[in-house]
C-alpha positions in Angstrom: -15.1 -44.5 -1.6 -12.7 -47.6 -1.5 -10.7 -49.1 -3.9 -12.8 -51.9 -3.5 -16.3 -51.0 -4.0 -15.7 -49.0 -7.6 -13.7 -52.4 -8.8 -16.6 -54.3 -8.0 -18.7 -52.1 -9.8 -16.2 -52.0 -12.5 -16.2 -56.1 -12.7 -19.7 -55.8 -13.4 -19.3 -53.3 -16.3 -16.5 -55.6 -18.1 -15.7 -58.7 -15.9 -12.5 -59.3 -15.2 -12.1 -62.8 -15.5 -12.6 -62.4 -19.5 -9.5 -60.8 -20.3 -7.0 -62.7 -22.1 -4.2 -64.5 -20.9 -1.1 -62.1 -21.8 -3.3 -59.1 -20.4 -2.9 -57.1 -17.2 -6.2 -56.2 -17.0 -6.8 -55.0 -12.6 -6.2 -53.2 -9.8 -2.4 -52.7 -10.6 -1.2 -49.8 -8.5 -2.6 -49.3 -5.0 -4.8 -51.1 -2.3 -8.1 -52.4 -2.5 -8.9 -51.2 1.3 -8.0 -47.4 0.0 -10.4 -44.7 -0.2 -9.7 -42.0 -3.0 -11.1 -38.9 -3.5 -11.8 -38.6 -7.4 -12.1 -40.8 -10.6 -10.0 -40.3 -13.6 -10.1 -41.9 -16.8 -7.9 -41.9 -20.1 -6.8 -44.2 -22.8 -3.2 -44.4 -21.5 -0.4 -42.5 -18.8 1.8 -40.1 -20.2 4.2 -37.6 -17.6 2.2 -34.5 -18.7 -1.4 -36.0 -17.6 0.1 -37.2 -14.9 0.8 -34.0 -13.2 -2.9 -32.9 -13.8 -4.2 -35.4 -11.5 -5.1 -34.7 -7.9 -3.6 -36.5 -5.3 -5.6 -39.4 -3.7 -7.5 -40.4 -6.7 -7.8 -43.3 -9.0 -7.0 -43.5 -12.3 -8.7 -46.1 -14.7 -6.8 -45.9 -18.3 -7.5 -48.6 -20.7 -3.9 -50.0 -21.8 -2.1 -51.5 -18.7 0.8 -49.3 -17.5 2.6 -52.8 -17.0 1.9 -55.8 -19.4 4.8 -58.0 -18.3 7.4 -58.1 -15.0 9.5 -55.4 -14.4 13.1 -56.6 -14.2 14.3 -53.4 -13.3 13.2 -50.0 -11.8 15.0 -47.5 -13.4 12.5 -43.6 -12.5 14.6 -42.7 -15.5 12.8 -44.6 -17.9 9.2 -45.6 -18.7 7.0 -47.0 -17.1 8.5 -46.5 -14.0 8.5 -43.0 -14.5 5.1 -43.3 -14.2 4.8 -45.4 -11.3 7.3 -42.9 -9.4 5.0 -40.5 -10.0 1.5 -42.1 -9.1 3.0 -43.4 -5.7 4.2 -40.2 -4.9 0.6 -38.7 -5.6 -1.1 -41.1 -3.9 -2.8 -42.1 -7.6 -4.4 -45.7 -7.7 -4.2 -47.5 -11.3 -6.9 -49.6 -12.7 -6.6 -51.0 -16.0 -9.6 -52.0 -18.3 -8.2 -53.8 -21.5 -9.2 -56.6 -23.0 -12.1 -57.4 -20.8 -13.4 -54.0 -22.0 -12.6 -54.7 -25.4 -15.0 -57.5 -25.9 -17.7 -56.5 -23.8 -18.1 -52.4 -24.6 -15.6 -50.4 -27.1 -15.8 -52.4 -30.4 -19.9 -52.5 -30.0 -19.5 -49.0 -28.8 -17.1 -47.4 -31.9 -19.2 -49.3 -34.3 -22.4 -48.2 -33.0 -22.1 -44.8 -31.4 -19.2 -43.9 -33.2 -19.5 -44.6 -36.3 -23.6 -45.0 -36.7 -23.8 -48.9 -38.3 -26.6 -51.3 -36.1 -24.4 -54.2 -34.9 -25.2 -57.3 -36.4 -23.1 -60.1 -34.2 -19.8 -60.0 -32.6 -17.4 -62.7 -32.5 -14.8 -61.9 -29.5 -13.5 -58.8 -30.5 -14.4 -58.6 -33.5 -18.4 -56.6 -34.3 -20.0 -57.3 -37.7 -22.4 -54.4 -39.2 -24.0 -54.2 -42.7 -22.9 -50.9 -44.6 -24.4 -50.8 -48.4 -22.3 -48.7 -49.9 -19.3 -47.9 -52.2 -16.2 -48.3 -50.9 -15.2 -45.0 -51.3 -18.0 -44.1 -50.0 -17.3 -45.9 -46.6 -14.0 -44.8 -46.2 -15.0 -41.4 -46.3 -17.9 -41.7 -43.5 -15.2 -43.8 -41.2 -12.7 -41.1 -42.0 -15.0 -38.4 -40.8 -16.4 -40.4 -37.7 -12.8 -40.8 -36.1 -11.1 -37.5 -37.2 -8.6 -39.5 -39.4 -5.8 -37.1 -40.4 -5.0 -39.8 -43.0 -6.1 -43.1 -43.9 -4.4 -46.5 -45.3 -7.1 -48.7 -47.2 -6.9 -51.8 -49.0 -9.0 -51.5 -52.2 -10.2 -55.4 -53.3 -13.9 -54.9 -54.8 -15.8 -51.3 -55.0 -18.8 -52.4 -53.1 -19.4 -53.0 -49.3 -22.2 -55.4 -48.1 -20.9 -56.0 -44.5 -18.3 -54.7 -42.4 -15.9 -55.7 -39.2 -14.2 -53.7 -36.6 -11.7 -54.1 -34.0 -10.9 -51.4 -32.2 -6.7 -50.9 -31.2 -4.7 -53.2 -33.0 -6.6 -56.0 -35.0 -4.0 -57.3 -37.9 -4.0 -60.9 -36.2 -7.6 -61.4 -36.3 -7.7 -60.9 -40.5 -7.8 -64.7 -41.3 -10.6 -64.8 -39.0 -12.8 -62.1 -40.9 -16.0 -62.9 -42.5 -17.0 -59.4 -44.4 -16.3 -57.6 -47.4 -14.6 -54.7 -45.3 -12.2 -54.6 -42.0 -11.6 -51.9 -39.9 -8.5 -51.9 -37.5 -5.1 -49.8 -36.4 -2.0 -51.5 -36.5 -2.5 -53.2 -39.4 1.4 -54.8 -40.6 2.5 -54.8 -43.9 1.9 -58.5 -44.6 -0.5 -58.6 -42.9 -2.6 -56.1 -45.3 -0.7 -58.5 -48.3 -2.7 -61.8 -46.6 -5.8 -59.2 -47.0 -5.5 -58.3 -50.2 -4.8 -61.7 -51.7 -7.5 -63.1 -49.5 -10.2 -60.1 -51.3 -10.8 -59.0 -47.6 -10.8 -54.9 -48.2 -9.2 -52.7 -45.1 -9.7 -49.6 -44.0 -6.4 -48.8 -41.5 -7.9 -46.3 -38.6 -5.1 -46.7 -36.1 -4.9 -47.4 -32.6 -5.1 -44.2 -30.6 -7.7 -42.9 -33.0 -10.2 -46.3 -32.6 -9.8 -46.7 -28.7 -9.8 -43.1 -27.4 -13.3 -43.4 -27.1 -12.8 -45.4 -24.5 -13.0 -42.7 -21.8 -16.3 -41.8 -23.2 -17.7 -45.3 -23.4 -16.7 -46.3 -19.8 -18.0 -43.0 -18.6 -21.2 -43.3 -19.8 -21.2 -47.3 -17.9 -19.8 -45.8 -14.8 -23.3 -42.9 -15.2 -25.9 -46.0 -14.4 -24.4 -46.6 -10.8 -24.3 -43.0 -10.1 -20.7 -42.6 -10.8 -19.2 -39.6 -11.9 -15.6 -39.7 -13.5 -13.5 -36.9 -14.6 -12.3 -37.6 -18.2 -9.2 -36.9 -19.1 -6.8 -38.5 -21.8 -3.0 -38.9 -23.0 -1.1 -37.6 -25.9 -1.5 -39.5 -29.3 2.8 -40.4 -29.2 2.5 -39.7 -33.4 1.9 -36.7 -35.1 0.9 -36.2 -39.0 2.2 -33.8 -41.4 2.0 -32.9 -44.9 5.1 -32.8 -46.8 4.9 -30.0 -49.5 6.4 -31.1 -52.9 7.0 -27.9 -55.2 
């Protein structure tokens, strides 16, 4: 299969004309005339999954391995560690960001994620109705994503309606209509506008929210008789529990 055919398929999924401006959402490693062997897909390109991969095959990750012009090419350093490697492998890049974003992974978290019918969605951000306790909420969205801990923002006890962006969302808060707001990410002030503003937030981070990407896009890629081989990177933070005795 070439290069070309799966990106126009993949334009039809999530088009990519809808990605915002400051995104490098396309083909950005390889040639649209090549033919690969196999379909990879993960949330982002670490040097372990790398390795993994067989040779001749195209990777689709969801962050862009490059957001902004290189100034330097140093193999020594990321991302052109990376790139060092997929050249040498023969491994095409495709990258599915924001264009994803509003058309697939905030519906799809909310929905198939974490089980709410979607009421509207605004860009990137997806509206649902909860009607519950907050404590209540925060314990079903900590269970639905595997939270290993959880930052909230506690401004009334009950929840009529929620919002989620997946990935990182702290921008979009003045733009919020809903008692609750679900996003990773989420700045210090920014969580300070929230509170003043009676918004509540429920913090569920960035890796955790979007590595349901691969299974989202995998699920797209099924209706045109696509099979992909999912795969993901490394979450770069880890959690621990400090003991206090």
């Amino acid at each position: 299969m070439k290069i070309v055919e799966i990106y126009k398929i993949l334009d039809k999924i999530a088009p990519f004309e809808t990605q915002e401006s400051w995104d490098n959402s396309d083909l950005i490693v390889g040639s649209m005339q090549s033919n690969f062997d196999n379909i990879y897909l993960s949330l982002d390109i670490d040097s372990d999954m790398i390795e993994s991969l067989e040779n001749n095959s195209l990777l689709i990750t969801h962050h862009p391995l490059i957001f902004k012009g290189l100034k330097q090419i140093n193999f020594n350093k990321y991302p052109s560690n990376i790139l060092k490697k997929l050249i040498e492998k023969d491994i095409s890049l495709i990258a599915m960001h924001t264009n994803y974003d509003k058309a697939h992974l905030n519906r799809y978290v909310a929905n198939h994620i974490l089980g709410y019918k979607i009421t509207s969605c605004e860009d990137f951000i997806c509206y649902f109705e909860v009607e519950d306790t907050f404590e209540n909420f925060v314990n079903s969205v900590s269970k639905s994503l595997k939270l290993p801990c959880i930052k909230t923002v506690k401004c009334k006890d009950f929840i009529k309606t929620a919002a989620i962006t997946t990935g990182s969302g702290g921008e979009l808060i003045p733009f919020v209509d809903a008692d609750c707001y679900l996003s990773g990410d989420i700045k210090y002030h920014q969580a300070y506008e929230a509170m003043e503003n009676n918004l509540n937030l429920i913090e569920i981070g960035h890796f955790e929210s979007e590595i349901f990407f691969v299974e989202s896009l995998s699920k797209n890629l099924k209706n045109f008789d696509i099979q992909a081989i999912i795969t993901n990177s490394k979450n770069p933070f880890t959690y621990k529990t400090i003991n206090k005795e």
